[in-house]
Residue frames as a rotation matrix with the C-alpha (Angstrom) as fourth column:
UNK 1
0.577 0.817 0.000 0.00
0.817 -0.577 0.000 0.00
0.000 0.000 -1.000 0.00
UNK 2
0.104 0.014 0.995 0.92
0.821 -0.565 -0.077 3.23
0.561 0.825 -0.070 -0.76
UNK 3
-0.182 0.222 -0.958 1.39
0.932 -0.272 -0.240 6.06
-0.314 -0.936 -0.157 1.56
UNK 4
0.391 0.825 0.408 -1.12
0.824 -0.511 0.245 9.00
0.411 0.240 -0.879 1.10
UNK 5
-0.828 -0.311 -0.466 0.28
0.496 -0.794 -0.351 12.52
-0.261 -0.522 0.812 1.82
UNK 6
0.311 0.947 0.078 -2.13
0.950 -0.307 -0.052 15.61
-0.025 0.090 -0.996 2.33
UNK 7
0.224 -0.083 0.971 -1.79
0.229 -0.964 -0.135 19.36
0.947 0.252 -0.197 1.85
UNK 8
0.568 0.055 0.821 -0.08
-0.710 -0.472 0.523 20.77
0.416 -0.880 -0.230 4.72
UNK 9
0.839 -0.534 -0.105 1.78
0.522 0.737 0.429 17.26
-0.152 -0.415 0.897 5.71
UNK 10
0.299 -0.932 0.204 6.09
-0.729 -0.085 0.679 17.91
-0.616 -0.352 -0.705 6.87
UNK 11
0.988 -0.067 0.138 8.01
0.073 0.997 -0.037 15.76
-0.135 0.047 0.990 4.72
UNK 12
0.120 -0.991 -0.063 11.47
-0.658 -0.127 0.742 14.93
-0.744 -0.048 -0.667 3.88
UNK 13
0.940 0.072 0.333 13.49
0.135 0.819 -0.557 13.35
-0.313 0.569 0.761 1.19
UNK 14
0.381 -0.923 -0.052 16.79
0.377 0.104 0.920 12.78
-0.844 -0.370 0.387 -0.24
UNK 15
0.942 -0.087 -0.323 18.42
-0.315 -0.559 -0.767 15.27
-0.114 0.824 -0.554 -2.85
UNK 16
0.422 -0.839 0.343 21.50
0.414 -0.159 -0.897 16.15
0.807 0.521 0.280 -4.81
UNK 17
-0.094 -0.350 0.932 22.05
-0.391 -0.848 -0.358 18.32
0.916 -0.398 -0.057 -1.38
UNK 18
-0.929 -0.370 0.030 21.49
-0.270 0.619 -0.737 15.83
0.254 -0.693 -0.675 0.95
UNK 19
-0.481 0.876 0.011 18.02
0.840 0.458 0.292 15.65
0.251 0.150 -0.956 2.90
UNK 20
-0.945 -0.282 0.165 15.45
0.264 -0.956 -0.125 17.92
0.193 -0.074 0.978 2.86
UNK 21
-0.698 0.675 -0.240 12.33
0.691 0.545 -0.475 18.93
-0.190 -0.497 -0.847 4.38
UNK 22
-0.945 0.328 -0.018 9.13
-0.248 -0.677 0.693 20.80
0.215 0.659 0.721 3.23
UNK 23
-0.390 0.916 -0.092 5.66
-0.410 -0.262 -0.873 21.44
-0.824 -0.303 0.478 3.12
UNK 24
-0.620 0.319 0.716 3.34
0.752 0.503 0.427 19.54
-0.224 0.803 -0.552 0.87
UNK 25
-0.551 0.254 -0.795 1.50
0.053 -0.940 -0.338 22.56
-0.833 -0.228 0.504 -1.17
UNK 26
-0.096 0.590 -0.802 -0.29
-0.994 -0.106 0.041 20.86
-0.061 0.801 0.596 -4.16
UNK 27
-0.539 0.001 0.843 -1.10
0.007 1.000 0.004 17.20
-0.843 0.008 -0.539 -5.09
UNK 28
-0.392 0.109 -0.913 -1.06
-0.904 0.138 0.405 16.32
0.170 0.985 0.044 -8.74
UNK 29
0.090 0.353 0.931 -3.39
0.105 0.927 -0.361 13.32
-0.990 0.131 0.046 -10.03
UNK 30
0.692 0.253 0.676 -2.31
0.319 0.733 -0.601 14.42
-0.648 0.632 0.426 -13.60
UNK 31
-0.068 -0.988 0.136 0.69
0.996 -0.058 0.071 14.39
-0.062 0.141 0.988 -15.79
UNK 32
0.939 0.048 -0.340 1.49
0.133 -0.964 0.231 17.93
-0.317 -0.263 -0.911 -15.57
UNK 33
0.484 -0.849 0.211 4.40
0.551 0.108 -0.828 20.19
0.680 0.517 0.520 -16.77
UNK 34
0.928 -0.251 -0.274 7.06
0.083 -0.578 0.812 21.62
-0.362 -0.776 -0.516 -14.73
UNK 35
0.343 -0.906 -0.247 10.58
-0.359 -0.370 0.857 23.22
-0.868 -0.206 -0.452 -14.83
UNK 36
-0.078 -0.257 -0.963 10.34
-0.987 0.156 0.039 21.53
0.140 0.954 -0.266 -19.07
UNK 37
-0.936 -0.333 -0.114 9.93
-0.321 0.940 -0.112 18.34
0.145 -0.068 -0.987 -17.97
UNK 38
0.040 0.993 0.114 6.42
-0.832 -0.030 0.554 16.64
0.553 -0.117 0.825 -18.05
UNK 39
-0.897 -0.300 0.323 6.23
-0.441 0.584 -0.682 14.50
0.016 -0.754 -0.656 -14.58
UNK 40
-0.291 0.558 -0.777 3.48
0.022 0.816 0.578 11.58
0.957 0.151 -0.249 -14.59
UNK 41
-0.891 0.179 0.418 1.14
-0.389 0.174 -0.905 11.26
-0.234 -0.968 -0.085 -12.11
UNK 42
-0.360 0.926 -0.116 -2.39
0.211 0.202 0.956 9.46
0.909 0.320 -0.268 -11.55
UNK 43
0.340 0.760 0.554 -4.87
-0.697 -0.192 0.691 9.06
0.632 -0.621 0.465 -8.66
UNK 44
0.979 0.118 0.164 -3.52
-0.201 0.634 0.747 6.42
-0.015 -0.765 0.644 -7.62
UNK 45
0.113 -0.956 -0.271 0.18
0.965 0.040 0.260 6.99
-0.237 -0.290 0.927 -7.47
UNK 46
0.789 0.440 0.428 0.17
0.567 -0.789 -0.235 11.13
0.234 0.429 -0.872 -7.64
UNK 47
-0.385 -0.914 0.125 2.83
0.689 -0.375 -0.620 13.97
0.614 -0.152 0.775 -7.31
UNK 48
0.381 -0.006 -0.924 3.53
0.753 -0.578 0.314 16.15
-0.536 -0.816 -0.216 -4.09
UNK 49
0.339 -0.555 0.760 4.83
0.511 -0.570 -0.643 19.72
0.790 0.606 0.090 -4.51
UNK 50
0.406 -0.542 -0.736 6.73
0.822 0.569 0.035 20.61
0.400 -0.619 0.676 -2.26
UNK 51
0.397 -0.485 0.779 8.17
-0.057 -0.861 -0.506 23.73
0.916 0.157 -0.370 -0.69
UNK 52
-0.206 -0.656 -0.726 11.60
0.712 0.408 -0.571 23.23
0.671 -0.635 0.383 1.11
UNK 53
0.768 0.323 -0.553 11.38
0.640 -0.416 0.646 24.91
-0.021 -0.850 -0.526 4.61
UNK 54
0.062 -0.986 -0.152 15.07
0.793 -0.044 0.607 26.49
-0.606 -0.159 0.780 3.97
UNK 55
-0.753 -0.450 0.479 14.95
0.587 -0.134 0.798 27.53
-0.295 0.883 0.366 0.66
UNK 56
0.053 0.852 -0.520 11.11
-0.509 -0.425 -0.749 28.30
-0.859 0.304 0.411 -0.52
UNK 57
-0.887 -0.279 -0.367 12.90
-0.459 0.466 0.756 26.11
-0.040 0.839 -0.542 -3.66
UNK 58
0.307 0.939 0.158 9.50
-0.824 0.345 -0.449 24.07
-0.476 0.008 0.879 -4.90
UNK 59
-0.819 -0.574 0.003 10.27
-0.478 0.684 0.551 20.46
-0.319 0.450 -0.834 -5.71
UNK 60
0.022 0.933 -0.360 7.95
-0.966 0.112 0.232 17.65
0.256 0.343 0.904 -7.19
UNK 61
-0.706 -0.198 0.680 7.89
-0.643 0.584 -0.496 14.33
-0.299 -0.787 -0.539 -5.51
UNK 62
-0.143 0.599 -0.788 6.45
-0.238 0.752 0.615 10.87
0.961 0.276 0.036 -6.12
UNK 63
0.778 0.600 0.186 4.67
-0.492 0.396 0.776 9.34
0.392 -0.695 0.603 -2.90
UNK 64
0.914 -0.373 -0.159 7.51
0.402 0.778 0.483 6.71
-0.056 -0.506 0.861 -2.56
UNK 65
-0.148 -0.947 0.286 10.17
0.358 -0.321 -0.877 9.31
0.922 -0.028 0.386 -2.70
UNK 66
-0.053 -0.215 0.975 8.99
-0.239 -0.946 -0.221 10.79
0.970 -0.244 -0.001 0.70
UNK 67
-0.051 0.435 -0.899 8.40
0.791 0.567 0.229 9.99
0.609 -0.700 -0.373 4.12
UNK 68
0.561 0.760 0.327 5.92
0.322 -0.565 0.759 11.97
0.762 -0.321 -0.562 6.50
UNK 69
-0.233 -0.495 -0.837 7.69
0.732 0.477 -0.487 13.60
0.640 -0.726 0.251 9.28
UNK 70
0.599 0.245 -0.762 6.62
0.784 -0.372 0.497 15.67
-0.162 -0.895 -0.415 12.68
UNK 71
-0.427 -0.492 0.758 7.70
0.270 -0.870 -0.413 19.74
0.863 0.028 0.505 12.30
């Protein structure tokens, strides 16, 4: 099973920069473009945006790149 993030959920995940934590601030359920790159998503496996707590940087995120954590 899958693990279900919501608007407003803390997460983390591992970059080019090491880990990093954010705010979930959209949830894609279709493919969608960003930054030139069109990123795949459905209902049932969808994309997070992200905004890092550090930065404001906005990433995009599959479900099984992240994992929920307590801010």
């Amino acid at each position: 099973m899958k693990t279900k993030f919501s608007i407003g959920d803390h997460v983390k995940w591992n970059s080019e920069a090491g880990i990093v934590s954010g705010k979930i601030i959209k949830i894609h359920v279709k493919d969608f473009d960003y930054k030139g790159y069109t990123h795949h998503a459905t209902k049932e496996d969808p994309q997070y945006e992200i905004r890092s707590d550090k930065s404001d940087h906005i990433a995009s995120h599959k479900g099984s790149a992240l994992t929920k954590i307590k801010f």
